[in-house]
PDB file of N, CA, C and O in Angstrom:
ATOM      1  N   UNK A   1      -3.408 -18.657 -26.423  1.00  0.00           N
ATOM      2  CA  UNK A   1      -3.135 -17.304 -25.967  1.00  0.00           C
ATOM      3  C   UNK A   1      -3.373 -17.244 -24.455  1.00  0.00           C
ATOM      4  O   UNK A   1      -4.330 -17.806 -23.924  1.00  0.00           O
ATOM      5  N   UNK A   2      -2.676 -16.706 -23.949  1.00  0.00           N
ATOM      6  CA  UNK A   2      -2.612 -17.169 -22.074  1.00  0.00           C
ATOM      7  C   UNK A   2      -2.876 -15.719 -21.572  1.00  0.00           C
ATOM      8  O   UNK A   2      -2.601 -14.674 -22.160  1.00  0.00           O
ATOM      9  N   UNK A   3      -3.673 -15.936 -19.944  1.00  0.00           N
ATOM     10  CA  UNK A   3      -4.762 -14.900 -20.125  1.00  0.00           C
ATOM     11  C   UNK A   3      -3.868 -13.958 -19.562  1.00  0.00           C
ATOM     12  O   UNK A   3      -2.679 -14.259 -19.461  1.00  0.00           O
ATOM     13  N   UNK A   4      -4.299 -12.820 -19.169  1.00  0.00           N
ATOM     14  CA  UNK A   4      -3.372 -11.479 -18.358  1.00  0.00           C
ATOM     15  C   UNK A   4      -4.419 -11.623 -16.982  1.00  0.00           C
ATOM     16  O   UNK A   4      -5.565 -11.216 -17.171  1.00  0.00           O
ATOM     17  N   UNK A   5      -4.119 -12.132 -15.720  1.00  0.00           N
ATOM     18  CA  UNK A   5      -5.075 -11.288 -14.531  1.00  0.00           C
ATOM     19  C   UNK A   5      -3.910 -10.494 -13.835  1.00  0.00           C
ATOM     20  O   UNK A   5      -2.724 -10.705 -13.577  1.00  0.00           O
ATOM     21  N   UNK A   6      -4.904  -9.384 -13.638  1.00  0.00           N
ATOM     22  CA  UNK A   6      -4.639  -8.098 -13.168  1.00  0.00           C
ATOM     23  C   UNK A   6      -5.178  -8.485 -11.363  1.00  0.00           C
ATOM     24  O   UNK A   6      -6.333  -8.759 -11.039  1.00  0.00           O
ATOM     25  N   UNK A   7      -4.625  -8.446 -10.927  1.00  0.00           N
ATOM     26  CA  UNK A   7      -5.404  -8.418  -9.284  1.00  0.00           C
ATOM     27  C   UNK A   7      -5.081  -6.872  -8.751  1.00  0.00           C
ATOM     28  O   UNK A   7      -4.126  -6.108  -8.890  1.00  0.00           O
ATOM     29  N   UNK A   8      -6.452  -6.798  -8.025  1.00  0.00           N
ATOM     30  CA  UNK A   8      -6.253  -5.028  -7.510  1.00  0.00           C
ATOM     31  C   UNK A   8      -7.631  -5.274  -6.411  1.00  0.00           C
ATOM     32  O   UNK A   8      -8.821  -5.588  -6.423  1.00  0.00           O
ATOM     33  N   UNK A   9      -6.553  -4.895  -5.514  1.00  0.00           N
ATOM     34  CA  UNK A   9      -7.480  -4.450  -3.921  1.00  0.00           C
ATOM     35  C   UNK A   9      -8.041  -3.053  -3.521  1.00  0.00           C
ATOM     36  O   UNK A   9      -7.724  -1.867  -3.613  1.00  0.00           O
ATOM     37  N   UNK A  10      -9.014  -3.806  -3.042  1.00  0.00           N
ATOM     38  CA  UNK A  10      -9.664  -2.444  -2.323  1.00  0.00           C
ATOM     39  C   UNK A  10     -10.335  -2.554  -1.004  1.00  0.00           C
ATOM     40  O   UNK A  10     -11.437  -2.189  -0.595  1.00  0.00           O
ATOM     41  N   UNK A  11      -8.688  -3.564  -0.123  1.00  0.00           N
ATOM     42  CA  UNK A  11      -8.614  -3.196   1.192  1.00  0.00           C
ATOM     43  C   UNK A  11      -9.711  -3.364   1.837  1.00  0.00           C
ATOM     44  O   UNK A  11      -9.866  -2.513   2.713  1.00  0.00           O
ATOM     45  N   UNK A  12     -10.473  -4.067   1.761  1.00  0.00           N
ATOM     46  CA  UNK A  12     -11.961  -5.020   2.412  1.00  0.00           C
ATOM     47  C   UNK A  12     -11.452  -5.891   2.957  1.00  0.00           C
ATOM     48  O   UNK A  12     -11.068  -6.866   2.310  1.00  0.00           O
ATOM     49  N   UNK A  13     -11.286  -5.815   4.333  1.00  0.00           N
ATOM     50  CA  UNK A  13     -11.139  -7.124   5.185  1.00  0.00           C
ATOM     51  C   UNK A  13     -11.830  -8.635   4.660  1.00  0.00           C
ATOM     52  O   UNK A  13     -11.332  -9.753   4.800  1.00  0.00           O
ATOM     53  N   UNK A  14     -12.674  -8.402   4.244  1.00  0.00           N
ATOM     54  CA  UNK A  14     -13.584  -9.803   3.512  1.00  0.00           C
ATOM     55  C   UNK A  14     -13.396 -10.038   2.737  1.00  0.00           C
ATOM     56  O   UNK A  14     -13.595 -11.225   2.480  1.00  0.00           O
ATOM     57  N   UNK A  15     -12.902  -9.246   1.764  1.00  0.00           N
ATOM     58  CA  UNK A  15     -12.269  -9.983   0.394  1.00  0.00           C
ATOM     59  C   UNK A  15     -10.899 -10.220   0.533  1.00  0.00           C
ATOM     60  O   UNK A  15     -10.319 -10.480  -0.522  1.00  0.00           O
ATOM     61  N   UNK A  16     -10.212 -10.200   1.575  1.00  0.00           N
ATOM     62  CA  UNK A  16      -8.894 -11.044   1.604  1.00  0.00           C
ATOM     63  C   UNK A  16      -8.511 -12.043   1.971  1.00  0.00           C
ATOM     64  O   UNK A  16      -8.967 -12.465   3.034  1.00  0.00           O
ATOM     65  N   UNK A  17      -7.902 -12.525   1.523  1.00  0.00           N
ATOM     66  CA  UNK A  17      -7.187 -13.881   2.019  1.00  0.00           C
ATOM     67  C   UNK A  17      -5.807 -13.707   2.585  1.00  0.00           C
ATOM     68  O   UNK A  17      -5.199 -12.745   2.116  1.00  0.00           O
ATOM     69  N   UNK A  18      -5.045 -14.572   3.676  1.00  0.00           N
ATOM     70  CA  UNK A  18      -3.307 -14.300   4.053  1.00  0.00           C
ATOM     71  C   UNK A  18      -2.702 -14.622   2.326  1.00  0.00           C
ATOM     72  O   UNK A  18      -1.855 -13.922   1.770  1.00  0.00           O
ATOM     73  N   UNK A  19      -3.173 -15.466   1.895  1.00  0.00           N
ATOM     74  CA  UNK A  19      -2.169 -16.199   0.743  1.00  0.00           C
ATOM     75  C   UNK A  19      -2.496 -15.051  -0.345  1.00  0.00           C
ATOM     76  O   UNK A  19      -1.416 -14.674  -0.801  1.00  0.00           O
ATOM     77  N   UNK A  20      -3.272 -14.543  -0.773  1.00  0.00           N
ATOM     78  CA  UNK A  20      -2.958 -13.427  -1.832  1.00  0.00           C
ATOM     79  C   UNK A  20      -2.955 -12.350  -1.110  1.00  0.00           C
ATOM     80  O   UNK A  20      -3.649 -11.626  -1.824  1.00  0.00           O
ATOM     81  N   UNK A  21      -2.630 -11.623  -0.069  1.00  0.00           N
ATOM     82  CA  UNK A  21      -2.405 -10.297   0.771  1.00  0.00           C
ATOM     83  C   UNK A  21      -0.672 -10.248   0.709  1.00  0.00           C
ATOM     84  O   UNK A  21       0.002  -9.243   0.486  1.00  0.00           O
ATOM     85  N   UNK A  22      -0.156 -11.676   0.981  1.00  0.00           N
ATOM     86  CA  UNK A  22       1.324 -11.757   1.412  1.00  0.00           C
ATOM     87  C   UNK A  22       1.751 -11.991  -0.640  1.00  0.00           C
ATOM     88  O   UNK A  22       2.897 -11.686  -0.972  1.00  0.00           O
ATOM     89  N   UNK A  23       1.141 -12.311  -1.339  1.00  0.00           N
ATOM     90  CA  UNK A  23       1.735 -12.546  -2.891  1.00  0.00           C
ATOM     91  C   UNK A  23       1.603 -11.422  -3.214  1.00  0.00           C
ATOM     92  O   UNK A  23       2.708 -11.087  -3.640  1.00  0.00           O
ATOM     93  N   UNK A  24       0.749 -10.378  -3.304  1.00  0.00           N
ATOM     94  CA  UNK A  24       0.210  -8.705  -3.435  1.00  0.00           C
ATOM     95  C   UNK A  24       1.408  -8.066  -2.780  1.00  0.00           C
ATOM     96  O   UNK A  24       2.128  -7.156  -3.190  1.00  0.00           O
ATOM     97  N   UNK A  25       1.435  -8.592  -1.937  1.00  0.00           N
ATOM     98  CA  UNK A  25       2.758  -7.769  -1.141  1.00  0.00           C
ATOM     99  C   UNK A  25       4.489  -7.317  -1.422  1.00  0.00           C
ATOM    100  O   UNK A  25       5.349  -6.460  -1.221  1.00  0.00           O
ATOM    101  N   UNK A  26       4.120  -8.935  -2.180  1.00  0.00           N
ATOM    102  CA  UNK A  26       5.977  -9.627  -2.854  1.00  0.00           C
ATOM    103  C   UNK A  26       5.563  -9.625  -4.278  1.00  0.00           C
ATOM    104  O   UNK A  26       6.312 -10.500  -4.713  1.00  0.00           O
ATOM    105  N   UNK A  27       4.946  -9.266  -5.167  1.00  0.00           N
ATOM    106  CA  UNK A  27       4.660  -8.997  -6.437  1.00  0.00           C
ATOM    107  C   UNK A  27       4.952  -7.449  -6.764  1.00  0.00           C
ATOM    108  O   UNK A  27       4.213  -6.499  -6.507  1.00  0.00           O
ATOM    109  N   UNK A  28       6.196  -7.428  -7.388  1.00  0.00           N
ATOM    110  CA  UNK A  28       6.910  -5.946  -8.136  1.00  0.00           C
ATOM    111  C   UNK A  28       6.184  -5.934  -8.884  1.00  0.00           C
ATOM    112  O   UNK A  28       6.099  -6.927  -9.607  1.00  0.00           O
ATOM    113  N   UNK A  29       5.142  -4.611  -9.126  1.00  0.00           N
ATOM    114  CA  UNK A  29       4.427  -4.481 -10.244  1.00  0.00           C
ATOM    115  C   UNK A  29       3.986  -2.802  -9.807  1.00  0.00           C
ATOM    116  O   UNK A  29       3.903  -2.205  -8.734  1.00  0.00           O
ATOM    117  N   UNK A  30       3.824  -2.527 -10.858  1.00  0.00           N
ATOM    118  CA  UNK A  30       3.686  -0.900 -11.029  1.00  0.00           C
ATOM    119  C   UNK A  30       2.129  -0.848 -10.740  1.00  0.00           C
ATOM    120  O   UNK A  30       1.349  -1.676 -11.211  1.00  0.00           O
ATOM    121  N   UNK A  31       1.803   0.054 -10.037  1.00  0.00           N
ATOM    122  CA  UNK A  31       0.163   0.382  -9.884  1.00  0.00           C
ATOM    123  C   UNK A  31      -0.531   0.529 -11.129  1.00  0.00           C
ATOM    124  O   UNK A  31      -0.212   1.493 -11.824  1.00  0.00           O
ATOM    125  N   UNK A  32      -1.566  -0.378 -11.603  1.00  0.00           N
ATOM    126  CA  UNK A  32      -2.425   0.342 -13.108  1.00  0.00           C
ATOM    127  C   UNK A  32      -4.113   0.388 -12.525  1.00  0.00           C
ATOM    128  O   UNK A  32      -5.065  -0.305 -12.881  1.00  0.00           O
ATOM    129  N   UNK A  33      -4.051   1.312 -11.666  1.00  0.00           N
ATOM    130  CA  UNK A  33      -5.456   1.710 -11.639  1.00  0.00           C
ATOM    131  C   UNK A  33      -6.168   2.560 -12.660  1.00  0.00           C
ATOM    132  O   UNK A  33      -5.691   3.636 -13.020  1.00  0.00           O
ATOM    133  N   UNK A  34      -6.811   2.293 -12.925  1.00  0.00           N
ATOM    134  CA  UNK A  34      -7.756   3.773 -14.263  1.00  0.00           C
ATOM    135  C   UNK A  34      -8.809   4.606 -12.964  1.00  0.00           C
ATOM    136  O   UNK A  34      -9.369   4.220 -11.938  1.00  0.00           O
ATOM    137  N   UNK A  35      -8.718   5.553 -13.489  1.00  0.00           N
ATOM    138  CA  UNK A  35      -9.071   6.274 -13.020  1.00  0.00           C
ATOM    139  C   UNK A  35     -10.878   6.496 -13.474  1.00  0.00           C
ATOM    140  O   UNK A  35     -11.153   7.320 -14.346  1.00  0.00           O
ATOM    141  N   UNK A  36     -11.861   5.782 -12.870  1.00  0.00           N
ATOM    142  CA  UNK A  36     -12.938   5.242 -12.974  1.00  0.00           C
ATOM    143  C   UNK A  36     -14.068   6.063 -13.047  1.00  0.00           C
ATOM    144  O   UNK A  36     -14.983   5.759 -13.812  1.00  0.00           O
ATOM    145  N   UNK A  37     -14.137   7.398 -12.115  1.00  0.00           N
ATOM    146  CA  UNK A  37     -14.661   8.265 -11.771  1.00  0.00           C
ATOM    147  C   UNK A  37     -15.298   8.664 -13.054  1.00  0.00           C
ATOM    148  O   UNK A  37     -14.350   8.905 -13.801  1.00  0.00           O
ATOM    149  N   UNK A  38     -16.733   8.918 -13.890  1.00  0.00           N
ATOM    150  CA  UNK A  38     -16.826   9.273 -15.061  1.00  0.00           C
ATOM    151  C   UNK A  38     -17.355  10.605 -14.850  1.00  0.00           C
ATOM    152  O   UNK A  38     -17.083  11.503 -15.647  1.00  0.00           O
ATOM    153  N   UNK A  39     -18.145  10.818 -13.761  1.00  0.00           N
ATOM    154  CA  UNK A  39     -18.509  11.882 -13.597  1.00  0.00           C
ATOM    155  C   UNK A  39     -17.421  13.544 -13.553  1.00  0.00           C
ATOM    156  O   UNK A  39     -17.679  14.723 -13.796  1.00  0.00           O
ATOM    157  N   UNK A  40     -16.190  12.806 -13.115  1.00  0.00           N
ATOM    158  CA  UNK A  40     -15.341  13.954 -12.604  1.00  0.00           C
ATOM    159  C   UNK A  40     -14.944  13.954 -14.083  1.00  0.00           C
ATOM    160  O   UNK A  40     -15.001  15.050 -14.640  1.00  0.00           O
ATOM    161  N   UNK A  41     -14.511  12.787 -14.884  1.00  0.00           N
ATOM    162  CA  UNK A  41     -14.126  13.028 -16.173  1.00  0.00           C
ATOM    163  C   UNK A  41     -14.570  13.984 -17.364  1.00  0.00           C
ATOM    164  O   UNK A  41     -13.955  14.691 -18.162  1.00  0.00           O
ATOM    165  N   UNK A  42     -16.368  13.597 -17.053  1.00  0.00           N
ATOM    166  CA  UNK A  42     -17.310  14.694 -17.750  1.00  0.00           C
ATOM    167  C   UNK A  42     -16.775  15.992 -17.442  1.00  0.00           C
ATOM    168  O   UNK A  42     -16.375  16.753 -18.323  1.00  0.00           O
ATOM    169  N   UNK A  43     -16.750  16.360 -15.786  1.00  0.00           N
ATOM    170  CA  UNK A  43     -16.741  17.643 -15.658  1.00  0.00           C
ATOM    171  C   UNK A  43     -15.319  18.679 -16.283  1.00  0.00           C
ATOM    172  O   UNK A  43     -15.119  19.870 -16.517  1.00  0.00           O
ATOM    173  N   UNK A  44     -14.617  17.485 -16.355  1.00  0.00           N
ATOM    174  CA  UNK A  44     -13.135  18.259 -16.777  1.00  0.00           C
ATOM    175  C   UNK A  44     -13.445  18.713 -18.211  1.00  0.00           C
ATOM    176  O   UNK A  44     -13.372  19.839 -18.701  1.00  0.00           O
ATOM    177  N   UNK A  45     -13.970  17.034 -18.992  1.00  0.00           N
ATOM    178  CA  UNK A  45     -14.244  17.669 -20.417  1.00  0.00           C
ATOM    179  C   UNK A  45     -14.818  19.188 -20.914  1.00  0.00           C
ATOM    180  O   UNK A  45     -14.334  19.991 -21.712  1.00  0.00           O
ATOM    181  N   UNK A  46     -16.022  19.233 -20.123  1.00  0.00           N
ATOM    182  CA  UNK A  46     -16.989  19.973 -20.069  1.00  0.00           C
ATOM    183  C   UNK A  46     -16.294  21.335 -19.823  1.00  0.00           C
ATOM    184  O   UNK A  46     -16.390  22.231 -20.661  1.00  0.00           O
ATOM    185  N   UNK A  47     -15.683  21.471 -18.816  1.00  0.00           N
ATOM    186  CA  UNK A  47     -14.680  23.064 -18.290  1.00  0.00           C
ATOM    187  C   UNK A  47     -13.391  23.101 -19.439  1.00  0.00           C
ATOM    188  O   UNK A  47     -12.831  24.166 -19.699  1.00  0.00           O
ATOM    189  N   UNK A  48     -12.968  21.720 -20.133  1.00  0.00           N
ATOM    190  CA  UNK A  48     -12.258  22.620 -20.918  1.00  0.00           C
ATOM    191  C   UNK A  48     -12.538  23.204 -22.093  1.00  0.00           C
ATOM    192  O   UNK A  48     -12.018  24.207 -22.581  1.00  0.00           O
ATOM    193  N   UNK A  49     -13.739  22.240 -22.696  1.00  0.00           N
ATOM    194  CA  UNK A  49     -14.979  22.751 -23.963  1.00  0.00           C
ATOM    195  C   UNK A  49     -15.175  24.312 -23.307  1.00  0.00           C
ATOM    196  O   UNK A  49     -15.072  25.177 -24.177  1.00  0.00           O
ATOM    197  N   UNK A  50     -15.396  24.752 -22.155  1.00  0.00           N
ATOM    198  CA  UNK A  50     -15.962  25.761 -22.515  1.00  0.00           C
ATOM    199  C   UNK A  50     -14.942  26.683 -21.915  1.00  0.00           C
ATOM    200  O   UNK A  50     -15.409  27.821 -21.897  1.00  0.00           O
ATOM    201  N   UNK A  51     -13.628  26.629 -21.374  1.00  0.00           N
ATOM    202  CA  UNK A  51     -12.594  27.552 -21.246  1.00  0.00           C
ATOM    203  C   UNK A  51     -12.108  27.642 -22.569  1.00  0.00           C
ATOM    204  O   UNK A  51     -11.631  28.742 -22.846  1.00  0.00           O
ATOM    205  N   UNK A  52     -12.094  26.640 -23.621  1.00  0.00           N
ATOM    206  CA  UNK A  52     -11.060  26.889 -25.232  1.00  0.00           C
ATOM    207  C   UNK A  52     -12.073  27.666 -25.836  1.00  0.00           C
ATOM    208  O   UNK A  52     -11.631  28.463 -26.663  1.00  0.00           O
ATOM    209  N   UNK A  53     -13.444  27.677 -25.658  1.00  0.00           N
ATOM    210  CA  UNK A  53     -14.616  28.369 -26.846  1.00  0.00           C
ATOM    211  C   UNK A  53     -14.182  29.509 -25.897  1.00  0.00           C
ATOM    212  O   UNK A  53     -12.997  29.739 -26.141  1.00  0.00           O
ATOM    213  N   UNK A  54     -14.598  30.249 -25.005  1.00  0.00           N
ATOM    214  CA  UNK A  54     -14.850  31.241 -24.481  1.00  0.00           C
ATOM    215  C   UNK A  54     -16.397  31.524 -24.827  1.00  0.00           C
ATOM    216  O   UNK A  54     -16.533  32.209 -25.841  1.00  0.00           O
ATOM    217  N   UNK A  55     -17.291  31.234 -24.351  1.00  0.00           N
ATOM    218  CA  UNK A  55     -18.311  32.163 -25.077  1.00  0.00           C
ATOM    219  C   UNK A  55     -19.355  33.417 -24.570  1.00  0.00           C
ATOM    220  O   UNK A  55     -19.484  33.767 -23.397  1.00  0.00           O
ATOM    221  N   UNK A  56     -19.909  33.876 -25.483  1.00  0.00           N
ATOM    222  CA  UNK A  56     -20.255  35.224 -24.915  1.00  0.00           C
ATOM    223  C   UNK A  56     -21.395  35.598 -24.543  1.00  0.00           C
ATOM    224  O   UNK A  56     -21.686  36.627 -23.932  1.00  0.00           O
ATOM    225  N   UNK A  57     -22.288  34.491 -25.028  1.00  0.00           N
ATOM    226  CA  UNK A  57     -23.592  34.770 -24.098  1.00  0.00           C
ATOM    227  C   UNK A  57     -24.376  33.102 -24.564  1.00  0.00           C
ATOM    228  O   UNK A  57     -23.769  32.336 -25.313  1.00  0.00           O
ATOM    229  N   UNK A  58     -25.596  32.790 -24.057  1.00  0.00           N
ATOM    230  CA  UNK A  58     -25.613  31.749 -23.195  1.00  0.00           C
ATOM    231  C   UNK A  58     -26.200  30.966 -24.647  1.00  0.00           C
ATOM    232  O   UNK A  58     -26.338  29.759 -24.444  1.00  0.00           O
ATOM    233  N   UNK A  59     -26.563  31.377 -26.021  1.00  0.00           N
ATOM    234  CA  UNK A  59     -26.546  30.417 -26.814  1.00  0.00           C
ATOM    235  C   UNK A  59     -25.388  29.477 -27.257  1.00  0.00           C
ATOM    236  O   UNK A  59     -25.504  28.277 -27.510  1.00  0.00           O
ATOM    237  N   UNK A  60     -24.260  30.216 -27.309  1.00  0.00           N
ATOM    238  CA  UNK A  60     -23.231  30.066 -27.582  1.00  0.00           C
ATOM    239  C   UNK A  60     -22.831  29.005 -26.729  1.00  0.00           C
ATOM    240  O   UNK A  60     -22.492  27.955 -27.277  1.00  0.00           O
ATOM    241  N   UNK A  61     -22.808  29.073 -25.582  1.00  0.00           N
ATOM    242  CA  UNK A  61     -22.507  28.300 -24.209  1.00  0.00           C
ATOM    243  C   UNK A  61     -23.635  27.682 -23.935  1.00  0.00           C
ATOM    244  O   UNK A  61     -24.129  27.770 -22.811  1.00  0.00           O
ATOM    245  N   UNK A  62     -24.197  26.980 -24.902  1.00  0.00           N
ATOM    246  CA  UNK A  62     -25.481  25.800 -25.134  1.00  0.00           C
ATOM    247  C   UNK A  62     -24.754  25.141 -26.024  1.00  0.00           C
ATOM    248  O   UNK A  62     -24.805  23.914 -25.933  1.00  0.00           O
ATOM    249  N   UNK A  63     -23.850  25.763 -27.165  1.00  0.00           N
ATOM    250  CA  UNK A  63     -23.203  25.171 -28.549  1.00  0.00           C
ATOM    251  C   UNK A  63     -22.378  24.701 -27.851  1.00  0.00           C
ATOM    252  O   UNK A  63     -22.621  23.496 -27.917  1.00  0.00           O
ATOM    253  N   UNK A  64     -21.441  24.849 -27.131  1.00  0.00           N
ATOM    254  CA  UNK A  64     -20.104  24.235 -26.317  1.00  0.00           C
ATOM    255  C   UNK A  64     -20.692  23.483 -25.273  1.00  0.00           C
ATOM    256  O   UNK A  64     -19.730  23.277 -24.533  1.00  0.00           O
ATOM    257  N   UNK A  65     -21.306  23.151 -24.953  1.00  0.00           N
ATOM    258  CA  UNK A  65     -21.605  22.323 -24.082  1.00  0.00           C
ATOM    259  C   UNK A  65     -22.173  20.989 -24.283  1.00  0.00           C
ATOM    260  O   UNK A  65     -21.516  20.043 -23.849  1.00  0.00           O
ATOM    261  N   UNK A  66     -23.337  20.748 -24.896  1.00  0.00           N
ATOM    262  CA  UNK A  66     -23.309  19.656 -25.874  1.00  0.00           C
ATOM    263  C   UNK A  66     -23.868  18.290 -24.778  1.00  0.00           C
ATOM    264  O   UNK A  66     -23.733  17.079 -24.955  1.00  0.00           O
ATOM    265  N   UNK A  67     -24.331  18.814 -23.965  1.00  0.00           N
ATOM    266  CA  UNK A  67     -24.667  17.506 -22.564  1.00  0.00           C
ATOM    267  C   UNK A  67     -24.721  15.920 -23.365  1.00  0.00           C
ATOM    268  O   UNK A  67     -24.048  14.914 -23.140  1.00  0.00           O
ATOM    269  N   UNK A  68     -25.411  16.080 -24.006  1.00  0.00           N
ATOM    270  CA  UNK A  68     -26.508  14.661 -24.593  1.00  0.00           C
ATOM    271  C   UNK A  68     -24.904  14.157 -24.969  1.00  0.00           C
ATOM    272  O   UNK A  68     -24.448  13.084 -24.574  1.00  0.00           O
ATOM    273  N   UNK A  69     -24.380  14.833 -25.545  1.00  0.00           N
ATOM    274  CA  UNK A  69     -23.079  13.824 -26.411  1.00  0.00           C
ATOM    275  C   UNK A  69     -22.008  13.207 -25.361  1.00  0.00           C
ATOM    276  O   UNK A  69     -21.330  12.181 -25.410  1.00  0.00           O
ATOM    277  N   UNK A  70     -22.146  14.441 -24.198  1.00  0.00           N
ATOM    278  CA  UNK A  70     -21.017  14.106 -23.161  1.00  0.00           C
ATOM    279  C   UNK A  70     -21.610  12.550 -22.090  1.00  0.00           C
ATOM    280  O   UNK A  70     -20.830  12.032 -21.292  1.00  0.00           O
ATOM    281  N   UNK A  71     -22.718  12.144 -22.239  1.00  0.00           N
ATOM    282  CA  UNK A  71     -23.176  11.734 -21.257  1.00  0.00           C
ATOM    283  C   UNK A  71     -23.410  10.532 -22.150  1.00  0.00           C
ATOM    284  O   UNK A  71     -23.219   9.363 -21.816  1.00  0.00           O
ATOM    285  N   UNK A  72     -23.938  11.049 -23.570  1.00  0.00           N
ATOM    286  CA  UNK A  72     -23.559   8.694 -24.506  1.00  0.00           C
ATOM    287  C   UNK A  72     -22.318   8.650 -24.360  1.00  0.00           C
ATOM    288  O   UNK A  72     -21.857   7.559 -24.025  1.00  0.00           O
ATOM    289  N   UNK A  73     -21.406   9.756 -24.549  1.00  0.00           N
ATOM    290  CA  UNK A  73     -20.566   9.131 -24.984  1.00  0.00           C
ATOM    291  C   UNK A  73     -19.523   8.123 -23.511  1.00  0.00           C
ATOM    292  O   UNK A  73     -18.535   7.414 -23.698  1.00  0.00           O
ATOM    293  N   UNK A  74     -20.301   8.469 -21.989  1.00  0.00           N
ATOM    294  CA  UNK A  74     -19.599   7.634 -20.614  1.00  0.00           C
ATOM    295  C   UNK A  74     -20.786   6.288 -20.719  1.00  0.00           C
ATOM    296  O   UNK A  74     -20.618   5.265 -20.056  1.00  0.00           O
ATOM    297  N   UNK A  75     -21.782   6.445 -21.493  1.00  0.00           N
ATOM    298  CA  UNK A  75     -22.572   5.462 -20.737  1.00  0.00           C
ATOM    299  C   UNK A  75     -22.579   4.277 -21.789  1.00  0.00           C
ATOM    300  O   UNK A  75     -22.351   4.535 -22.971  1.00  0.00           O
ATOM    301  N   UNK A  76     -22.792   3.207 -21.446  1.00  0.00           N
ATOM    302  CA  UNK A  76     -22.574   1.821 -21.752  1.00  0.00           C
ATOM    303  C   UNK A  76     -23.501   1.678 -22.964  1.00  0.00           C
ATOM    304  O   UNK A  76     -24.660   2.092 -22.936  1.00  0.00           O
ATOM    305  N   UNK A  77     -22.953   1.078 -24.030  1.00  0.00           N
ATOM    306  CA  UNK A  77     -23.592   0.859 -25.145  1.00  0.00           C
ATOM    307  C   UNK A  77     -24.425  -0.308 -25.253  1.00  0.00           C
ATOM    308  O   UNK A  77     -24.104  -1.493 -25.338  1.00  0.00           O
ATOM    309  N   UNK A  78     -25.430   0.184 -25.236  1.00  0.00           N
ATOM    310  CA  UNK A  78     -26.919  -1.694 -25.091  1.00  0.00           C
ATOM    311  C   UNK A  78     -27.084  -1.660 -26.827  1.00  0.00           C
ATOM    312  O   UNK A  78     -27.804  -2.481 -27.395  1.00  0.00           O
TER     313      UNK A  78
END
């Protein structure tokens, strides 16, 4: 089974070389960055949990919010 590398820069003078800057260059390939950020991810989750509940006073909006679950569920499983 033959492997997949993905190469992806992040434009550090020190981590380049001419010979993979000029192959990066002449390689047709569609951008697949993920979007890494977990924190901003939480926060979206989090605003839309509590724009779909609506809730009406602040127990309620303790029930929709749910921190502990939002925060195993970005962090790395030991």
């Amino acid at each position: 089974m033959p492997l997949k590398w993905v190469f992806q820069q992040n434009n550090d003078p020190k981590h380049t070389s001419k010979q993979v800057t000029s192959w990066l260059q002449t390689k047709k390939s569609p951008a697949q960055s993920l979007d890494l950020n977990l924190i901003e991810n939480l926060w979206c989750d989090l605003k839309n949990s509590v724009f779909d509940a609506k809730p009406k006073n602040t127990e309620n909006l303790w029930n929709v919010v749910q921190c502990q679950m939002l925060v195993d569920s970005c962090s790395p499983q030991r």
